[in-house]
C-alpha positions in Angstrom: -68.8 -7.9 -122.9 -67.1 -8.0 -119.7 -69.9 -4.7 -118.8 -72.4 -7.7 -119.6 -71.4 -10.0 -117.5 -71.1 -8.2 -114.6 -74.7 -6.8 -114.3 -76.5 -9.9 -115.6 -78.5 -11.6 -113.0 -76.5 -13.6 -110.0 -78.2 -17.0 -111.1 -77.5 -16.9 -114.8 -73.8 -16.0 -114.0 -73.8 -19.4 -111.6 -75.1 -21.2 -115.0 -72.4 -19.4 -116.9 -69.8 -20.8 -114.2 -71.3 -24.4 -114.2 -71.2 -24.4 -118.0 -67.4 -23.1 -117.8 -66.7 -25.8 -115.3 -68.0 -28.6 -117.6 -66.0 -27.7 -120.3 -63.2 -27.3 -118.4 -63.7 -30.7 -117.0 -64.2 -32.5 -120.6 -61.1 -30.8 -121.9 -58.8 -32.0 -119.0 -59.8 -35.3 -119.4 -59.0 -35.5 -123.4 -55.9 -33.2 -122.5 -54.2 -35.6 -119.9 -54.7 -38.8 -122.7 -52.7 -36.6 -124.9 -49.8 -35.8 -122.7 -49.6 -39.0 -121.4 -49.4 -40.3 -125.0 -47.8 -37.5 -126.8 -50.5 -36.4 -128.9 -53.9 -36.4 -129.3 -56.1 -39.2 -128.5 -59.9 -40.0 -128.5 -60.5 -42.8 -126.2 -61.7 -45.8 -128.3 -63.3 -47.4 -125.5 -66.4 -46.4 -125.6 -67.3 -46.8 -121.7 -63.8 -44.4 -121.3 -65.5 -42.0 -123.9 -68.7 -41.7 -122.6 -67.5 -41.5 -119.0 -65.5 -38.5 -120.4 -68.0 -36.7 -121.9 -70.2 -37.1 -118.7 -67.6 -36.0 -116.0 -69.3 -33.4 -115.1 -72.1 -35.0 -114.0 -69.5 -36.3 -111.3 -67.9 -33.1 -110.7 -70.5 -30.4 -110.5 -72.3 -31.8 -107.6 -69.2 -32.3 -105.9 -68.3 -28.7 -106.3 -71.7 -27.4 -104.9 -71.2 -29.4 -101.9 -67.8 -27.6 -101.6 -70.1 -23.6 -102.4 -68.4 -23.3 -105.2 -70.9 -21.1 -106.7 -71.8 -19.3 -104.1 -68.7 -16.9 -103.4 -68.2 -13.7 -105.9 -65.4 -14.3 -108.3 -64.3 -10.9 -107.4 -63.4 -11.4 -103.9 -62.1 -15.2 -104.1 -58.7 -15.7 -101.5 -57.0 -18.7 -100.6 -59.9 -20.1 -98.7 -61.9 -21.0 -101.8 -58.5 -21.7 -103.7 -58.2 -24.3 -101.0 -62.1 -25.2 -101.5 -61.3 -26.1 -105.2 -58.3 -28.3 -104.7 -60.4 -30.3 -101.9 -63.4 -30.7 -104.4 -60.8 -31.6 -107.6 -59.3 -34.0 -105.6 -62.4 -35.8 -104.4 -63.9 -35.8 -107.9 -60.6 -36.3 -110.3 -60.0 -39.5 -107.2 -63.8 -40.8 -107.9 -63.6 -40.3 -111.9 -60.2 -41.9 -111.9 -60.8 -45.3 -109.7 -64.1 -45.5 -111.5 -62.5 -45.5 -115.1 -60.0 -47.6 -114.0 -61.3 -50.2 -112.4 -65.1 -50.4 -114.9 -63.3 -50.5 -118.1 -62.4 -53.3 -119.9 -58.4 -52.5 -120.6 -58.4 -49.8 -117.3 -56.5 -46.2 -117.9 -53.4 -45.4 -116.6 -52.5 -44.1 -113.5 -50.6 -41.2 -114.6 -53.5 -40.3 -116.6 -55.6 -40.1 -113.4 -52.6 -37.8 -111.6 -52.5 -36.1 -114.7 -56.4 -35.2 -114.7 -55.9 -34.1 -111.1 -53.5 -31.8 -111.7 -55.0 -30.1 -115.0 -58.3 -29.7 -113.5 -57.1 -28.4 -110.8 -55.7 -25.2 -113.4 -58.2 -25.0 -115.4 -60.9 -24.4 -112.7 -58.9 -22.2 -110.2 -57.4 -20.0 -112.6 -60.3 -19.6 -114.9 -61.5 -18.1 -111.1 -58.4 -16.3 -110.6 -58.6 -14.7 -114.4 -62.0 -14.0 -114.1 -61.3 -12.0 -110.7 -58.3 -10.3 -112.6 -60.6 -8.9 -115.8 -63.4 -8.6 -113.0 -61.3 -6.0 -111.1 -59.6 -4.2 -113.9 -62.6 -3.6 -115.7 -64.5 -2.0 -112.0 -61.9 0.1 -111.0 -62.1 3.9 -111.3 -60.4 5.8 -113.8 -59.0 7.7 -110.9 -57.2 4.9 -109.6 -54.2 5.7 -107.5 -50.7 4.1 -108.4 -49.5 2.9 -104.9 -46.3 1.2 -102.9 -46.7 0.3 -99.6 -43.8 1.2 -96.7 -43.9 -1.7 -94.9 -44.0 -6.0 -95.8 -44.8 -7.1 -92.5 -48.8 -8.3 -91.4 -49.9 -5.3 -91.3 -49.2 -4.0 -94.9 -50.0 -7.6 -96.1 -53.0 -7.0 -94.5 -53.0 -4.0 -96.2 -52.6 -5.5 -99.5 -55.3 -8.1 -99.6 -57.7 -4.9 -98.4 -57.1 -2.6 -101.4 -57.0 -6.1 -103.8 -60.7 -5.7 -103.3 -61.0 -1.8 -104.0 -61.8 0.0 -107.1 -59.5 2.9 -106.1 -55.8 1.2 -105.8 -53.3 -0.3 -107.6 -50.5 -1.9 -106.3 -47.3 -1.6 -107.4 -44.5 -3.2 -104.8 -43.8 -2.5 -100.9 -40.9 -1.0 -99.3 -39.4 -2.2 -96.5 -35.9 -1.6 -94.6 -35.5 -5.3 -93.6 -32.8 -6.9 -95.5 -33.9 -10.3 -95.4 -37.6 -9.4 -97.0 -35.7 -7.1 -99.7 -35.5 -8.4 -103.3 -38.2 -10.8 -102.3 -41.8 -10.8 -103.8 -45.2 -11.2 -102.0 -47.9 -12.0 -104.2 -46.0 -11.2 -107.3 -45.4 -7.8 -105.6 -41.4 -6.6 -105.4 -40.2 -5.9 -102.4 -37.8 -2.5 -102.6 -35.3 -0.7 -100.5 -35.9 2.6 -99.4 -32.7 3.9 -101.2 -35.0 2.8 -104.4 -38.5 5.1 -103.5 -37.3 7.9 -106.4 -37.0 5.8 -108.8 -40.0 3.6 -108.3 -41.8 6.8 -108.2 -40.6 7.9 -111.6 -40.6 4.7 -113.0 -44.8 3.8 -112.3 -45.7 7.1 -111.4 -46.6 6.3 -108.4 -49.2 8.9 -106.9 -49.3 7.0 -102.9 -47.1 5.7 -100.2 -49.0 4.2 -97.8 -47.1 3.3 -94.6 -48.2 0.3 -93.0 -45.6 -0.7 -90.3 -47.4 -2.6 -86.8 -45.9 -2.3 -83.7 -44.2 1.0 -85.2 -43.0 3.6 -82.4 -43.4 7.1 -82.6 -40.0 8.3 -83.5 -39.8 5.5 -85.9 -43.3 7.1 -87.4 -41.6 10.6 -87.8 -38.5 9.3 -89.2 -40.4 7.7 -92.1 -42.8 10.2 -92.7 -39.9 13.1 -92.5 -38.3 10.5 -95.3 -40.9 10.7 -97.8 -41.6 14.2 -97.2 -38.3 14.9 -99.4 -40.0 13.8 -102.4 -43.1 15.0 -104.1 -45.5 12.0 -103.3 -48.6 11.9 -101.2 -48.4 9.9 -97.8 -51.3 8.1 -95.6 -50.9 6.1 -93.1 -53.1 3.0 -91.7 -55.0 3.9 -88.3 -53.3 2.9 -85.1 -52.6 -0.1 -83.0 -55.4 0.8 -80.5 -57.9 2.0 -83.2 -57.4 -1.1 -84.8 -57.9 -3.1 -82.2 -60.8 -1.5 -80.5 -62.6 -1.3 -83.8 -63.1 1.7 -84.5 -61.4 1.2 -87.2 -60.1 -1.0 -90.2 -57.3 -1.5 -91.7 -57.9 0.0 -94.9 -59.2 3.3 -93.3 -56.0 4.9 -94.4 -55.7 8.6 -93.6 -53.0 11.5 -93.7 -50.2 12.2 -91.4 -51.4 14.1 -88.5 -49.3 16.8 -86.4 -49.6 14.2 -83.5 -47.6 11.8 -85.6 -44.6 14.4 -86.0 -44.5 15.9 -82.5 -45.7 12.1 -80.7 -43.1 10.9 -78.3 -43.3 7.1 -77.8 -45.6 6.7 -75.0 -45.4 4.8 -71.9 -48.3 2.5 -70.4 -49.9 4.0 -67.9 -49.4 2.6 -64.6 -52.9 1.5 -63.3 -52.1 1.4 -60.0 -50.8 4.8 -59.9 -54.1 6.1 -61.8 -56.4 4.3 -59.3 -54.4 5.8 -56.1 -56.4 9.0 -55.6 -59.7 8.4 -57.9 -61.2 5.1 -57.6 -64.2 4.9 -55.2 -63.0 9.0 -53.9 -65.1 12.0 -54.4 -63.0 13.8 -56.8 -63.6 17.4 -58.0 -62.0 19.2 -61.3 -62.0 23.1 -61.5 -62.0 24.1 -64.7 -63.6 21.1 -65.6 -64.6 22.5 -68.8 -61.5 23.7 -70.4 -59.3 21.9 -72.4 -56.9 19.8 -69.2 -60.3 19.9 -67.2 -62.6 18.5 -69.8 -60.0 15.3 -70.6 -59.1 15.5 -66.5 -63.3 14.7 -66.7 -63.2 11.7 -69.3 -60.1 9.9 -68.0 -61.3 10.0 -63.9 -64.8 9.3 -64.8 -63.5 5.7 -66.6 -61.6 4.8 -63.4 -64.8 4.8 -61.7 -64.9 7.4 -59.3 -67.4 7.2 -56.3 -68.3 11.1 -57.3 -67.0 14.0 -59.8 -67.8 17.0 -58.9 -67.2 19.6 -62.4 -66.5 23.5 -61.4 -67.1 25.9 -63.8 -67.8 29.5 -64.7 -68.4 29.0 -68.1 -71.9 28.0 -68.8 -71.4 26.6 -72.4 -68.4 25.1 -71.9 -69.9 23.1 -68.4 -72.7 22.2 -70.3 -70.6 20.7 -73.0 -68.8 18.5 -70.6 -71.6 17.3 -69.1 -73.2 16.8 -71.8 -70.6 14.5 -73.0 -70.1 12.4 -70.1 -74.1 11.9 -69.8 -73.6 10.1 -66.5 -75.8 11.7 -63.7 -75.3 9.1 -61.1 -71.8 9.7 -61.1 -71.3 13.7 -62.6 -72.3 16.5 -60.5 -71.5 19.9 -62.5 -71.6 23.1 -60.8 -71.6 26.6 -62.3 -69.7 28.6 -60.3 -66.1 30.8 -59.7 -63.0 29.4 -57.9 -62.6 32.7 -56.4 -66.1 32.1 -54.4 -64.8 30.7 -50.8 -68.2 29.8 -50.0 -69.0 28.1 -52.9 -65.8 26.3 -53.1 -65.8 24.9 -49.2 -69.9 23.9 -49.4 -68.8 22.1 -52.5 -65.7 20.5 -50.9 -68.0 19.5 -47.4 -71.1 18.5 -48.8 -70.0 15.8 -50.8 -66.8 14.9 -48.7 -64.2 15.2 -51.7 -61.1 13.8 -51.3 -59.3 14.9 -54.5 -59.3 18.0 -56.1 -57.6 18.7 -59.3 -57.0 22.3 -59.9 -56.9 23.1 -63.6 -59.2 26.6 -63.4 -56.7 29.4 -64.7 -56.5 32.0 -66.9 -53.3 30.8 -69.4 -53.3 32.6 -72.7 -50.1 34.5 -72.6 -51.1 37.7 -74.6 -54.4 37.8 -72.9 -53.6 37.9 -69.8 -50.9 40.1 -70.1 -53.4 42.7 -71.8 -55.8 41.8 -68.3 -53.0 41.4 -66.1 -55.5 42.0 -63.0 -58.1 39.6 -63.6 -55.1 37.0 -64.3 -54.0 37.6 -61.0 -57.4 37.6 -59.3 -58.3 34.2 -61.2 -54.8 32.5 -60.9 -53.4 33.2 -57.5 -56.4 34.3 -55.1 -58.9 31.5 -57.0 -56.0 28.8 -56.5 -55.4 30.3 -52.6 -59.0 30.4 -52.0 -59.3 26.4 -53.6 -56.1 25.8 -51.2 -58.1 27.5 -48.0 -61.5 25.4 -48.9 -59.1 22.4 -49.0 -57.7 22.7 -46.0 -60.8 24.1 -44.2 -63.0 21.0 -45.8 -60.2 18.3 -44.9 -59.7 17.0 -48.3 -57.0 14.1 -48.5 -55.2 15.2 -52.0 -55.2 19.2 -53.8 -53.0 18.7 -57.1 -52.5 22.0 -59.0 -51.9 22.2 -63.2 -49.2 24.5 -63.5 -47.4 25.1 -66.6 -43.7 25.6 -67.9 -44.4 28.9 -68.0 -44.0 29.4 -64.5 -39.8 28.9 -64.3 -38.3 32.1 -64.8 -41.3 33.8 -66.1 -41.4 36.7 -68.5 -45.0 37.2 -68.1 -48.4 37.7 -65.8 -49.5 34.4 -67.0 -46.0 32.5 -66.0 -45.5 34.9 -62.8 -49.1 34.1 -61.5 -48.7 30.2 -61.8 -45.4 30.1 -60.3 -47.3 32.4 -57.4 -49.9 29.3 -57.8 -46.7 26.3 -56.8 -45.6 28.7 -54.0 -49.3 29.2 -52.0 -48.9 25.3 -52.4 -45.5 25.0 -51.0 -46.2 27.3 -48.4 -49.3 25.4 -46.8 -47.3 21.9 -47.3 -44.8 22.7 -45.0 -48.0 23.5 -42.5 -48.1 19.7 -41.5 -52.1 19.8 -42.4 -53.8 16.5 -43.4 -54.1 17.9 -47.0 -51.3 16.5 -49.2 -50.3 19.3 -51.9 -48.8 18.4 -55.2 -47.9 20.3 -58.6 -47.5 19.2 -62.0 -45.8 21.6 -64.3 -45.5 20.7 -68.3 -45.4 22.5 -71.5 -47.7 22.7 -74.7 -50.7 20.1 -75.4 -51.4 19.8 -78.5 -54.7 21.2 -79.8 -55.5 22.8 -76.7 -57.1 26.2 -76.2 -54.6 28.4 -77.1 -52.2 26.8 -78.7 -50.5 27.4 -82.0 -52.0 24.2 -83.6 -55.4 25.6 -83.6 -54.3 28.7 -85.3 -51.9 27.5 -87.5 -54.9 25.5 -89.0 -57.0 27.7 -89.5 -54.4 30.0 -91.1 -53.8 26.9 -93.7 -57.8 26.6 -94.4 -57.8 30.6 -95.1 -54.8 30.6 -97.6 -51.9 31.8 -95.4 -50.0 33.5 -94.3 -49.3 31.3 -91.6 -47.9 34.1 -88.8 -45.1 32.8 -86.4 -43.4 35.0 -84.1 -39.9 34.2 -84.1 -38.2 32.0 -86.6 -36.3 30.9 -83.6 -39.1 30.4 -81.1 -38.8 26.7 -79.3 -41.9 24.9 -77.4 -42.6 21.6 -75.9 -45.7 19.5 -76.8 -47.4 16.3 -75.3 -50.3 15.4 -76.7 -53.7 16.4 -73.9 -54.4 12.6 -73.1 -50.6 11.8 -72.1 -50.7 14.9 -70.3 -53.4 14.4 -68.1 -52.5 10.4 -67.8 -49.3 11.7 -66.2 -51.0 14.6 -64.1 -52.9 11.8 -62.3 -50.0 9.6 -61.8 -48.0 12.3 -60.8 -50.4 12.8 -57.9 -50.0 9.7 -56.5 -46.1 9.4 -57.2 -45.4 13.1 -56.0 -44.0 13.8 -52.3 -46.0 16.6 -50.2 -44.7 20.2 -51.5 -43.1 19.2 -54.4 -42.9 20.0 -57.8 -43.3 17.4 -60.5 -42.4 17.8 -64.0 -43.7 15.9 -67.2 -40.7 14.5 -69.4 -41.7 16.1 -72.8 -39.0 15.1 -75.1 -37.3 17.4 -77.0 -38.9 20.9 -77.7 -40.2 21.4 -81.3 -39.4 25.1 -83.5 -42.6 26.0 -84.3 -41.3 27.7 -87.6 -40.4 23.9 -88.3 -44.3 22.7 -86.9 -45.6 25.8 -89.1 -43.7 24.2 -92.3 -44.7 20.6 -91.4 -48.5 21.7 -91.1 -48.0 23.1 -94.5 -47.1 20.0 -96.2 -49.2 18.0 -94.4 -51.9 20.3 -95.5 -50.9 18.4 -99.1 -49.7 22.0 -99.9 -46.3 23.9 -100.6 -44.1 26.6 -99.0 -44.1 29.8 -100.3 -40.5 31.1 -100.1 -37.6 32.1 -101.8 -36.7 29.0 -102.9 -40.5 28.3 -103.6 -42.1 31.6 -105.1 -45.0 29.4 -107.0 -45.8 27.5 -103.5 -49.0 27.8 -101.9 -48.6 29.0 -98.1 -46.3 31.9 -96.8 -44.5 32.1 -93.3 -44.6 35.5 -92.2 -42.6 36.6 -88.9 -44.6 39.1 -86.9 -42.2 39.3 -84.0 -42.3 38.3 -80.1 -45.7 39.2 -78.6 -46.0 40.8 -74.8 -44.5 38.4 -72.5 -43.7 35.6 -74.8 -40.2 34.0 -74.2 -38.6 31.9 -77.0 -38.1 28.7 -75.2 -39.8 27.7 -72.2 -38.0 25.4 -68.9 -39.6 22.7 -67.3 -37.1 23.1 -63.9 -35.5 25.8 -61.9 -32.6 24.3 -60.8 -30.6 20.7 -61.7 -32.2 19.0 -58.2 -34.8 17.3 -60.0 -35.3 13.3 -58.8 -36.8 10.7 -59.9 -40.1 9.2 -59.0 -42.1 5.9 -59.4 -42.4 6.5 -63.1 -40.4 7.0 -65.5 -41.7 10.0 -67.0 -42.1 12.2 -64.2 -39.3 13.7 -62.0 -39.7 15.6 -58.9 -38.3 19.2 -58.4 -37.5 20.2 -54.5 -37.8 24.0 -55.6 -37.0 27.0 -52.9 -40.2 28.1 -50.9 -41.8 31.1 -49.2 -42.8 30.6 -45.8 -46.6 31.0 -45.3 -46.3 34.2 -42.9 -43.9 35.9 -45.3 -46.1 34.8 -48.7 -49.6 36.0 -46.8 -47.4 39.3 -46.3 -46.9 39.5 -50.0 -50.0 38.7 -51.2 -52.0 41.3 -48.8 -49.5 44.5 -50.8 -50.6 42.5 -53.8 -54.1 42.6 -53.4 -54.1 45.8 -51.8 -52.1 47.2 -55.8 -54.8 45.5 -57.3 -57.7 47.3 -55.3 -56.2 50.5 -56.3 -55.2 49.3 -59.9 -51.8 50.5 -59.4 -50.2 48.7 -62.1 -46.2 50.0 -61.0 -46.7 48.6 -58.0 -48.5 45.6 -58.6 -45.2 44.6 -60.5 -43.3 45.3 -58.0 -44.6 42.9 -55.9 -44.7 40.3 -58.2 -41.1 40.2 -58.8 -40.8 40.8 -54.9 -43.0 37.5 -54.8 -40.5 36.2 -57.4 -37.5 37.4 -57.9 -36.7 35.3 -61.4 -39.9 37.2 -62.9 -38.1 39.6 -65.8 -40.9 40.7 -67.7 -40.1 41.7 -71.2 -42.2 44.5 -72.3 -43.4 47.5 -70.3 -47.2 47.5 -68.7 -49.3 46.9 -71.9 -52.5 46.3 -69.7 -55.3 47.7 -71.7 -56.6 49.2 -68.3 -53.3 50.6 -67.5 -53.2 54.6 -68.1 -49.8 55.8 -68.5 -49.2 59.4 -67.7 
C-alpha cells in the first residue's frame, strides 16, 4: 500500500491529501461538540450542521493559499508546520465567528478554541505520520544505526540532513557538555561519553559521526583517539572552511584522515607578513614543481604577484604546475638546472626578481646517500650558484627551504642542507643589498618522500606495513601550513639567520603506522591480534636515517613577529674560509674520491657523524 502511494502520480496524491484534509476538518468539528459536551453530539441546528459538513469548502482554499499541497510530505520541517498553524488559525477563526454569529442560538466559544486546537493535530500530524511511514518504508535495508558526537548547530544540523536520507537512522547524540546531557533534541537522547559502550551494545550502533563546529585540532584527535578504543566506525563532517566555501555540505561526512591525527591547531596567517616580499614583486621558485615548490606556486600566485617565475628540471613535473595554475599573464615556467649560472642570473636580470625562494634540492635520505655526489652537486653548488646569481642580479630577498635534517646531520642529505644555511650565512655577513633568510622544518605530510605515501600504499597492497625502528620519532606539518609560514618567515626573519617552524610535538611513526591501519577501517596484525588484517614489520635504520630529528642547534633561539616561528643565531663560517672548503670539496668530487669527500664535509661541519660507512653505489671499495 504504502509502495502505492508513493509512485502514484504527484496530482492524484494532492487529491488524496485534499480529501484527507476534509475529513479531517468534518471530524474536528463533530469532535470539539463532543468534548465540550461530554459525549457525542450531532448539531440539531441545521444551519450548524450544514456549515459542518461544508467546512472544507472554507478551509481547503485557505490552505492552498498557504502551498499546502505543494511541499513533499517527505521533507516537511518546521517552516510548513508553521504554514499549517497560520492557515488553521485563519480558517478555524472564520468558521467559528461565522457559526457563531449566523446561527440562530450561536455555538460556544470553547467549541471554536476547541476546533482550533484539534484541527490543528489532525492536519499537522496526519503530515508528520505520513513523513514518518514515508521515510521508513524508503530507506535502504542497509541503513546504518548512528549517534552523533556532538549536540551543538552543527550536529543538529547534522540531524535534520540525514532525517531526509534513506541510509541513516538516528539513535541519540553524545556530547561532553553537562548542561545538554540527559536532555533530548527532537525526541533524540542526549548521552555522556562515559555511556558510548553501552549505547553501542544496546542499538547496535554501526556509526559515530562527530559533528563538533568550531572544534580544534587537538580536540579532533582526542575524540577520534576516544572512539578508536571501541569497535565502531567513525566519520566526521567536512571542515569549517570547506563548509563555508562550499565546497562542501554538511552531510558530506567522510573518514578520519592522517591530517586529523597529526593536525596541530593552526594559527591565522598574518596577511601582512604574506604580502611583505610577494605582492606586486617578481618572485621566482626553484623547484617549483616539487612538492614545497608546487604549493610555494599556488599560495604566491593568490597574493597576486606582479611575476612568478617557476624553475625546473623536471619536464613533467613543470608542466604539471603550470598546467595547474593556467595563468600565462602572470606564470613564466622555465625548464632549466639551478646549477646553470647563466641560466639562473639571465633569469634573475631579465625580469628584475626581487624574491627568490629556494626549494630545488635533492632530499630523500636513502637516495641521496646511495648518490652522495649528485646530492652534493645539486644541494650545495646549485644553492651557491642561486646565491652568486642573487647577488650578481641584485635581488632584494633569497630565502632558502632547509630541513630538520640539517642539525647535527647523520647523512649526505642533512650534511649538504646544513652546507646550504652556511653559503647563506657566509654572504649575509657580506653587507650586500641581498637579504638572506632560512627556514628549517621537519616532515610535510604527503609530500614526496614521506612515510605517508608509502604507508598507503602498503595498506592498499595488504601489508606488511615496513617501519624502521619501532622507536623512530618525526615531526609533521601539514605542506600548506608549512609553506604559509616559510613566506612569513621571510618577512619576519633578520638577515643571516635561521628560522625554525614550531611543529608541535614529534609523532612515532610506528604509532602513525598503527593509526593508518585503523583508519584504513582495518586491524593490526599482532600478538595480541593474530586474525587482524595488517602486520608491522621492523626492517631496521636505513643509511643515514637518525631516529629523531632537531629543529635547533643550540638553546639561543628568539622569538619573532609570529608566534610560530623563532629565530636561531647559529655559528657561521666566514666566506674566505667556506670558499676554501668548498674548492677541496669540489676538487674530491671531480676525482670521485669518496674518503675524502667526507672528510671535508665533516671539516665543513664538524657535528656531521654519519652513521654507516660509504654505501654510494658509485663508490668502489678496495
Amino acid at each position: 500500500m504504502i509502495s502505492f502511494l508513493l509512485n502514484i502520480r504527484r496530482s492524484n496524491k494532492k487529491l488524496l491529501t485534499i480529501f484527507i484534509d476534509s475529513a479531517a476538518i468534518i471530524l474536528a468539528i463533530f469532535l470539539s461538540f463532543a468534548l465540550r459536551l461530554g459525549k457525542w453530539y450531532v448539531p440539531e441546528d441545521q444551519f450548524i450542521f450544514f456549515l459542518s459538513i461544508v467546512a472544507p469548502l472554507f478551509a481547503i482554499p485557505i490552505f492552498m493559499k498557504f502551498d499546502l499541497y505543494s511541499g513533499i510530505l517527505r521533507f516537511i520541517g518546521l517552516r510548513t508546520i508553521y504554514q499549517i498553524f497560520l492557515a488553521i488559525s485563519i480558517y478555524a477563526i472564520s468558521w467559528g465567528v461565522l457559526a457563531h454569529f449566523m446561527s440562530e442560538n450561536g455555538i460556544p466559544t470553547s467549541v471554536i478554541m476547541i476546533n482550533w486546537v484539534l484541527s490543528l493535530i489532525l492536519i499537522s500530524g496526519s503530515r508528520l505520520l505520513a513523513r514518518k511511514i514515508f521515510l521508513k518504508s524508503s530507506k535502504s535495508t542497509n541503513i546504518k544505526r548512528v549517534v552523533i558526537y556532538g549536540a551543538g548547530s552543527t550536529g543538529r544540523q547534522l540531524m535534520s540532513a540525514l532525517i531526509q536520507s534513506e541510509d541513516y537512522e538516528i539513535y541519540g547524540f553524545i556530547d561532553e557538555s553537562k548542561e545538554l546531557q540527559g536532555n533530548t533534541i527532537d525526541g533524540l537522547r542526549i548521552w555522556t561519553p562515559n555511556e558510548i559502550e553501552m549505547i553501542i551494545s544496546d542499538f547496535r550502533i554501526d556509526e559515530v559521526l562527530v559533528a563538533i563546529e568550531d572544534i580544534s585540532t587537538s580536540e579532533k584527535r582526542k575524540i577520534i583517539n576516544f572512539l578508536s578504543d571501541y569497535d565502531i566506525e567513525v566519520k566526521v563532517v567536512p571542515s569549517y572552511s570547506d563548509l563555508s566555501s562550499g565546497r562542501a555540505k554538511i552531510a558530506d561526512l567522510r573518514e578520519p584522515q592522517i591530517e586529523d591525527l597529526l593536525g596541530r591547531d593552526q594559527v591565522m596567517p598574518n596577511k601582512v607578513f604574506l604580502e611583505r616580499n610577494v605582492t606586486n614583486k617578481v618572485v621566482l621558485i626553484t623547484g617549483a614543481g616539487g612538492s614545497i615548490g608546487s604549493e610555494l606556486s599556488r599560495q604566491i600566485l593568490k597574493l597576486k604577484p606582479k611575476k612568478l617565475i617557476l624553475l625546473e628540471h623536471n619536464e613533467l613535473a613543470l608542466y604539471s604546475i603550470n598546467h595547474e595554475l593556467m595563468n600565462t599573464d602572470k606564470v613564466v615556467p622555465i625548464l632549466g638546472s639551478v646549477s646553470n649560472f647563466e641560466l639562473v642570473f639571465s633569469l634573475l636580470k631579465r625580469f628584475k626578481v626581487n624574491t627568490v625562494y629556494h626549494a630545488a634540492a635533492y632530499k630523500h635520505v636513502p637516495m641521496v646517500e646511495f648518490n652522495s655526489i649528485e646530492g652534493i652537486k645539486n644541494n650545495v653548488f646549485g644553492t651557491l650558484t642561486c646565491v652568486k646569481a642573487s647577488v650578481k642580479a641584485k635581488v632584494n630577498h633569497f630565502l632558502l627551504i632547509s630541513t630538520d635534517k640539517a642539525v647535527r646531520p647523520t647523512n649526505i642529505m642533512g650534511v649538504t642542507k646544513r652546507i646550504s644555511e652556511l653559503v647563506l650565512q657566509a654572504y649575509a655577513q657580506e653587507n650586500l643589498p641581498t637579504k638572506f633568510s632560512m627556514v628549517r622544518f621537519g616532515n610535510v605530510l604527503n609530500s614526496s618522500g614521506s612515510v605517508i605515501p608509502l604507508f598507503k600504499n602498503q595498506i592498499n597492497d595488504g601489508g606488511p606495513v615496513t617501519v624502521t625502528h619501532k622507536e623512530i620519532i618525526r615531526y609533521f606539518m601539514t605542506i600548506n601550513e608549512a609553506v604559509e609560514l616559510v613566506i612569513q618567515a621571510g618577512a619576519v626573519s633578520k638577515n643571516g639567520a635561521v628560522c625554525v617552524l614550531e611543529m608541535g610535538e614529534p609523532v612515532k611513526i610506528f604509532d602513525l603506522a598503527k593509526n593508518m591501519i585503523r583508519l584504513s577501517g582495518l586491524k593490526l596484525r599482532d600478538d595480541k591480534n593474530p586474525d587482524g588484517d595488517i602486520e608491522i614489520k621492523i626492517s631496521g635504520l636505513r643509511p643515514g636515517e637518525k631516529l629523531y630529528e632537531e629543529l635547533i642547534v643550540s638553546e639561543k633561539s628568539i622569538p619573532t613577529e609570529h608566534p610560530m616561528i623563532k629565530m636561531e643565531l647559529e655559528n657561521f663560517i666566514t666566506l674566505d674560509k667556506l670558499e676554501t672548503f668548498l674548492v677541496d670539496l669540489k676538487n674530491s668530487i671531480e676525482i670521485s674520491n669518496y674518503t675524502e669527500i667526507r672528510k671535508v664535509l665533516k671539516e665543513i661541519v664538524p657535528e656531521y657523524t654519519p652513521n654507516k660507512d660509504i654505501v654510494d653505489y658509485m663508490h668502489v671499495t678496495k
